[in-house]
N, C-alpha and C positions, 0 to 999 in steps of 0.2 A: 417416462416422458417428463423434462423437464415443465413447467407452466411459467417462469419466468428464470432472467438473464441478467443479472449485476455484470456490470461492466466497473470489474473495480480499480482499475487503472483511472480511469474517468472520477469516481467518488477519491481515489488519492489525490487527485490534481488538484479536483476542488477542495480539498480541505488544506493543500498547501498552498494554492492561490488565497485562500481565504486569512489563513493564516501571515502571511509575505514571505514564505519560503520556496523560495527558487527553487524549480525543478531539478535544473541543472547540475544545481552547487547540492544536490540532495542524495543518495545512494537509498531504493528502496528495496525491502524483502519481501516474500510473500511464506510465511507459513503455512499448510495445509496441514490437517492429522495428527493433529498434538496428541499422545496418551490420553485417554480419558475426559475426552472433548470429544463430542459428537459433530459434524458438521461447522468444526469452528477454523475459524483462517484470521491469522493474525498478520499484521503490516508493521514492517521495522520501518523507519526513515531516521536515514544518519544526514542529518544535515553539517552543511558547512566542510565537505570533501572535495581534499584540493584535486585537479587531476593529475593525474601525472602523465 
C-alpha cells in the first residue's frame, strides 16, 4: 500500500515557473530504475526546444 503520492509533473512546473523557464519551450524526461539506485527517478529538462 502506497501511504503517499508525489505528483511530480506538478514539482517540475514549479521549479520551472520558479526558475522562468517555459514549459512549453521545455522537452522534459522521466527516468525510473537506474542500475543500482534504489527508488530513484531522475528528471531531464532540455530547455530552449524549437518545435517543429
Amino acid at each position: 500500500m502506497i501511504d503517499h503520492y508525489i505528483d511530480y509533473r506538478r514539482v517540475v512546473e514549479e521549479e520551472l515557473n520558479k526558475n522562468n523557464i517555459p514549459l512549453m519551450e521545455s522537452e522534459v524526461y522521466f527516468f525510473k530504475e537506474i542500475p543500482g539506485f534504489y527508488n530513484f527517478l531522475m528528471a531531464l529538462i532540455i530547455y530552449g526546444v524549437k518545435n517543429m
